[in-house]
C-alpha positions as CSV (number, residue, x, y, z in Angstrom):
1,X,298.4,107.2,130.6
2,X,301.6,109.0,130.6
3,X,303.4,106.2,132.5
4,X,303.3,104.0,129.8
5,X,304.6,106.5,127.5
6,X,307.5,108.3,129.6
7,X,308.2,105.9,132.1
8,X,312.3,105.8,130.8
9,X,312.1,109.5,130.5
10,X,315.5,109.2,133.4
11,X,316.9,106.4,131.4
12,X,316.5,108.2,128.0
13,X,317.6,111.7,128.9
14,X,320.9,110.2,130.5
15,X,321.5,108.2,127.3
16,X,324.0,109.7,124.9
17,X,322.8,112.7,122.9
18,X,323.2,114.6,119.7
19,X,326.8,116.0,121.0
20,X,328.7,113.2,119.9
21,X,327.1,113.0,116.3
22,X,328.7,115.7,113.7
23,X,326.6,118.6,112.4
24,X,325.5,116.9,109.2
25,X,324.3,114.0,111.5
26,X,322.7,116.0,113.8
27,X,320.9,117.9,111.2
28,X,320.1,114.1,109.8
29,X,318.6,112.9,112.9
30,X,316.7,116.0,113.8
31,X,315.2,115.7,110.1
32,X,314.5,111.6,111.1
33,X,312.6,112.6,113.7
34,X,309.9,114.3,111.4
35,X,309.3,110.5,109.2
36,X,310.1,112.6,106.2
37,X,308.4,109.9,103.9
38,X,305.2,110.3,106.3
39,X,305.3,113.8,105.6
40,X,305.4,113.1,101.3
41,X,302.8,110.9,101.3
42,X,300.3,113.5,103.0
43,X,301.2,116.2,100.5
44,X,300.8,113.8,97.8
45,X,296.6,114.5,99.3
46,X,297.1,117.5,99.9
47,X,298.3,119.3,96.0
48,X,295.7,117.4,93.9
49,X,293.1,118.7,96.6
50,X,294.3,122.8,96.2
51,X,293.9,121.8,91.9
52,X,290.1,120.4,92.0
53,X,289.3,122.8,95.2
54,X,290.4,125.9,92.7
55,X,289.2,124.3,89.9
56,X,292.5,124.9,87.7
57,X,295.5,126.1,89.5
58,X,295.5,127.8,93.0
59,X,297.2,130.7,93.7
60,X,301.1,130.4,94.1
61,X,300.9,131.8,97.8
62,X,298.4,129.7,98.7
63,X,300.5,126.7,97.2
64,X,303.4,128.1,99.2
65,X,301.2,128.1,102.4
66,X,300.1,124.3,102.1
67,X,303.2,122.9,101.2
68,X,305.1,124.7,104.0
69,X,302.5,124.7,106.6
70,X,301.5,121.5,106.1
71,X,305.0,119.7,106.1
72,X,305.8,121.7,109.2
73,X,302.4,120.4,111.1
74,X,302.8,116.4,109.9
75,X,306.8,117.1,111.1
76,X,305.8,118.3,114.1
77,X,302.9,115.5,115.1
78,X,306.0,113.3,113.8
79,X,308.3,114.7,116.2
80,X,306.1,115.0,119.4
81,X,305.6,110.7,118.5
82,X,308.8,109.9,118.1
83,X,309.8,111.3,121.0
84,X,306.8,109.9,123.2
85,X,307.3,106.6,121.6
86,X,311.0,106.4,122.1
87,X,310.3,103.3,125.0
88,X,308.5,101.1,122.3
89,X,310.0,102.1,119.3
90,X,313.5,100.8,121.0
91,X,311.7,97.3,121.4
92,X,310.5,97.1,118.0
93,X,313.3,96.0,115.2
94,X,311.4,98.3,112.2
95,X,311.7,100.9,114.8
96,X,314.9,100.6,116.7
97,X,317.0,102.9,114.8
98,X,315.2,106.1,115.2
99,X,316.6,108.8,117.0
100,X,315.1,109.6,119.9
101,X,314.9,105.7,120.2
102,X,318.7,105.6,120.1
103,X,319.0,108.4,122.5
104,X,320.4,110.1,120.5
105,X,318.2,112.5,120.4
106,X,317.1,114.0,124.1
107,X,313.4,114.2,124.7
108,X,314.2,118.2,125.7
109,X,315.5,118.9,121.9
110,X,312.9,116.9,120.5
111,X,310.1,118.3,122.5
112,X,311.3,121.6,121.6
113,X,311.4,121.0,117.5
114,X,308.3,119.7,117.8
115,X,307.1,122.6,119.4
116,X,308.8,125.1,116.9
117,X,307.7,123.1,114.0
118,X,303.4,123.7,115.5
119,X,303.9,127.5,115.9
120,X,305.6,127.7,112.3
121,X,302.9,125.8,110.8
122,X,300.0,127.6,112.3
123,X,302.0,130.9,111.2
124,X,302.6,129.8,107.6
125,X,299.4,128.6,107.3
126,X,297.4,131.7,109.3
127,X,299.7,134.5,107.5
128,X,299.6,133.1,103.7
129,X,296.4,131.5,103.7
130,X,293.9,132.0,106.5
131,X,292.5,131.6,109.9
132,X,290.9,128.1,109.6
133,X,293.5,126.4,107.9
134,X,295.6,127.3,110.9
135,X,293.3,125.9,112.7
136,X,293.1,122.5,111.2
137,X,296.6,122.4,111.3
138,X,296.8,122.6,114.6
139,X,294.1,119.8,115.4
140,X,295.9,117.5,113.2
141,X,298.7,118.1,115.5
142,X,296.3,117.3,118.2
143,X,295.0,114.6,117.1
144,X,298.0,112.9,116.1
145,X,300.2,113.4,119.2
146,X,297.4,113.4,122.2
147,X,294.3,111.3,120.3
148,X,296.5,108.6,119.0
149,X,299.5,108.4,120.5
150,X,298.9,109.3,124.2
151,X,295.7,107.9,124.7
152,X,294.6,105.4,121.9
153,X,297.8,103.8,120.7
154,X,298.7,101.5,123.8
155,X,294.7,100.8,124.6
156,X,292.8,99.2,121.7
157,X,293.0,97.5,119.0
158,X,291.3,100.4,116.8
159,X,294.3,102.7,117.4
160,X,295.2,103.0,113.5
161,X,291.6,103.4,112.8
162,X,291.2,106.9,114.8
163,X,294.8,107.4,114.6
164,X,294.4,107.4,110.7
165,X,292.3,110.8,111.4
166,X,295.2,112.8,111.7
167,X,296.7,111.7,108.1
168,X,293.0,112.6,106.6
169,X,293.5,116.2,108.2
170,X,295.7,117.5,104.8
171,X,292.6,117.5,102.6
172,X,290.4,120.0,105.3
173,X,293.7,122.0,105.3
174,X,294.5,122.4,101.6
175,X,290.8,122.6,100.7
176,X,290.3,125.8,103.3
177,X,293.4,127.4,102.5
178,X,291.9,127.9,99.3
179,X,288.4,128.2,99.9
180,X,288.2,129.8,103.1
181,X,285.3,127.1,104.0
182,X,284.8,123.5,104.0
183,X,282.3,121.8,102.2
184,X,281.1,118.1,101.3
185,X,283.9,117.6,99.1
186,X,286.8,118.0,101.7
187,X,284.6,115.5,103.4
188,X,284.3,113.3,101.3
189,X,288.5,113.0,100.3
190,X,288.6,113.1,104.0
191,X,286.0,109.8,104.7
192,X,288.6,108.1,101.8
193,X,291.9,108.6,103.6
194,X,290.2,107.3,107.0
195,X,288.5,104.6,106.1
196,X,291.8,103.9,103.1
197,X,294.3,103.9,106.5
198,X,293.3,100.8,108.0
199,X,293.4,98.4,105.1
200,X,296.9,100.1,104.0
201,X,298.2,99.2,107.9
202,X,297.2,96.1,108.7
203,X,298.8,94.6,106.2
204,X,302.4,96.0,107.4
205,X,301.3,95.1,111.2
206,X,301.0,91.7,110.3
207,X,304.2,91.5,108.8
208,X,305.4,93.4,112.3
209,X,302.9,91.6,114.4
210,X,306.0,90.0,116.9
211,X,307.1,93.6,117.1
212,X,303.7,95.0,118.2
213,X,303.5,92.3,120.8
214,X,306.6,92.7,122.1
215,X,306.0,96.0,122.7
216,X,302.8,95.8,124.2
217,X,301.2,97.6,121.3
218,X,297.4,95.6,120.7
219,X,297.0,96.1,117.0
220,X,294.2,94.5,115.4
221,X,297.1,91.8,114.3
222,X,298.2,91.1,117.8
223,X,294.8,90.7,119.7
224,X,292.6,88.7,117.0
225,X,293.5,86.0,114.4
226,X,294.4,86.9,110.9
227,X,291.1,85.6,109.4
228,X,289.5,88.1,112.0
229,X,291.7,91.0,110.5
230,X,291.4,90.3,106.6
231,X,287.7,90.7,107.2
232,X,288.4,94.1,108.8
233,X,290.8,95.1,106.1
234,X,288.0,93.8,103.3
235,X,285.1,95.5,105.5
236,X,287.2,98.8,105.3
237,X,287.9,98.3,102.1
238,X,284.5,98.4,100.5
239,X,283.4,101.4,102.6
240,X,286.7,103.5,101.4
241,X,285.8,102.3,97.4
242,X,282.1,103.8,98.2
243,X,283.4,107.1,99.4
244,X,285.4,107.5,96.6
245,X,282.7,106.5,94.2
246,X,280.4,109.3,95.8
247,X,282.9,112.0,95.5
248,X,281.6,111.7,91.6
249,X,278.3,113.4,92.1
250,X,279.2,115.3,95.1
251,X,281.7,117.2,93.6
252,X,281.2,116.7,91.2
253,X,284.3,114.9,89.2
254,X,284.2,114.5,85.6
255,X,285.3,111.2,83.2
256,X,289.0,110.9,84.5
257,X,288.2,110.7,88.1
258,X,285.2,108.5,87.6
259,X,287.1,105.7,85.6
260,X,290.0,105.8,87.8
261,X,287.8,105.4,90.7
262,X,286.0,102.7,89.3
263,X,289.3,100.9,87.7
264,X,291.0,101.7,91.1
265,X,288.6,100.6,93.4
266,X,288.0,97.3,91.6
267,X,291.7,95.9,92.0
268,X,292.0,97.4,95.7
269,X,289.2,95.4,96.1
270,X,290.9,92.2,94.2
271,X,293.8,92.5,96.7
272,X,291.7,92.5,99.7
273,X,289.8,89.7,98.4
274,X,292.9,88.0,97.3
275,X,294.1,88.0,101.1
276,X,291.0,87.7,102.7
277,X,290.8,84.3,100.5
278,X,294.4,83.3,101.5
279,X,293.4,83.9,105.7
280,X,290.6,81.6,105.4
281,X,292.3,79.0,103.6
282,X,295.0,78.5,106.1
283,X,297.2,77.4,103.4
284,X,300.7,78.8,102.8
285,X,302.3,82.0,103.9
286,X,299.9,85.4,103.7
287,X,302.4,87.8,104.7
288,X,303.6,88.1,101.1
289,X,299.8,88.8,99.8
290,X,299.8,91.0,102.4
291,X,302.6,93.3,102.0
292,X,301.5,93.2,98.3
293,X,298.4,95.3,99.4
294,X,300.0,97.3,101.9
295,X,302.6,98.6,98.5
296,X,299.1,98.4,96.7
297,X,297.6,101.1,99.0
298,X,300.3,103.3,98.5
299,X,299.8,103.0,94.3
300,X,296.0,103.2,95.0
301,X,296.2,106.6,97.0
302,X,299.3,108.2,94.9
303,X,297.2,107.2,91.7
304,X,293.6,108.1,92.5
305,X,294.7,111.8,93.8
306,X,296.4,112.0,90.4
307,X,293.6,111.5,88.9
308,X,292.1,114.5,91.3
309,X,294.2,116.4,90.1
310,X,293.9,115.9,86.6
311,X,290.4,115.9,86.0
312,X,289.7,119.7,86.9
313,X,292.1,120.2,83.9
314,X,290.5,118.2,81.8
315,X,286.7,118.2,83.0
């Protein structure tokens, strides 16, 4: 397990480090290290999830707690991959610019932010908000550097699928830091994120699928043929449009929610359909149709928790 994961550890550590860079770059690449746009696109599940789990407006503190907390624990799980990923990362062209993949970063200083980042989080999080938000925090952490990265990443073709776990973990966090509890409704935003992380990834790991190979990395693109994986992506698809369409009673969400569910879901779907079509067909190129659904996703996400957040408001 760890061999395949720190077998350059000599190689890397010797390799020039941040002492050459100035302080603004240093600051830059410690920051890199983190995937600050990762780290947006959870909060962007994370606000609208405090608004319907308060019903109206949380409490500024517990605001405070989620946005800090939370953006130090995804910068954290961030950090502790980048560095364990340095070896394939420097193999991979969408990935050979990062930091500790240039070296120049050493695994030490990175090992160490990422260690500072976790006990900052859990802090934040424990000492504005509560005990089990904390918690979660710190499983997501978990999750993301030992579940996926160590253990599931190099292994199976699946990796994204319980990788995506980690991203869902925002939701349990910002929904107890208000609450104090979890109940369905957390577990429902969080069945939508999992089962919404596969058909948002496969689509950018077919564009990338040389990379992944080169690397040794057995995504779903590299290992099976692309009619195998638009079937996936449609498969996952459908369940993630169901979730979302049971959050309605469950919750339960009122008319904006339910008709940007609906509306939502039904061109999601389009797009999968739309490449799943294109696969089969075997005619022309479907990386274009494919990065269109992987920029889709992104909408889809950003624009369903919107409506999250608005409905509260309005319901």
């Amino acid at each position: 397990m760890a061999g395949s994961g720190t077998g350059s550890v000599s190689e890397m550590t010797s390799a020039p480090t941040s002492a050459g860079l100035s302080r603004g770059q240093q600051v830059l690449a410690f920051v890199a290290l983190t995937k600050p746009r990762i780290v947006e696109l959870l909060l962007t599940t994370a606000i609208p999830t405090m608004f319907l789990a308060a019903q109206g407006l949380p409490s500024l503190k517990v605001v405070v707690a989620v946005l800090i907390g939370g953006t130090l624990a995804a910068g954290a799980a961030n950090t502790f991959n980048s560095v364990y990923d340095r070896d394939i990362d420097a193999l991979m062209e969408r990935t050979d610019h990062r930091p500790a993949a240039l070296g120049t970063i050493s695994v030490r200083a990175g090992n160490i932010q990422g260690a500072v980042l976790s006990v900052g989080s859990a802090v934040t999080l424990f000492w504005l908000a509560n005990l089990i938000s904390a918690v979660l925090a710190i499983v997501a952490i978990l999750l993301y550097v030992v579940g996926y990265t160590i253990l599931l990443k190099r292994r199976t073709s699946q990796n994204i699928v319980w990788g995506g776990a980690a991203g869902c973990m925002p939701v349990l966090i910002a929904w107890s830091a208000v609450t104090g509890s979890l109940t369905w409704t957390p577990v429902l935003l969080f069945m939508i994120i999992f089962f919404w992380t596969p058909p948002h990834y496969w689509p950018l790991a077919m564009k990338y699928r040389e990379d992944y190979e080169r690397a040794g990395v057995p995504m779903l693109p590299v290992v099976k043929p692309v009619t195998t994986v638009t079937t996936n992506i449609v498969a996952y698809g459908v369940i993630m449009v169901l979730f979302s369409l049971a959050l309605i009673p469950v919750a339960p969400m009122g008319w904006v929610y339910s008709i940007a569910a609906v509306v939502l879901g039904l061109l999601f779907m389009g797009q999968t359909v739309l490449l799943y079509r294109a696969a089969r067909s075997q005619t022309g190129d479907v990386l274009p149709i494919a990065m269109r659904l992987f920029h889709g996703s992104i909408t889809y996400l950003a624009l369903l928790f919107l409506a999250i957040a608005i409905d509260p408001f309005v319901s």
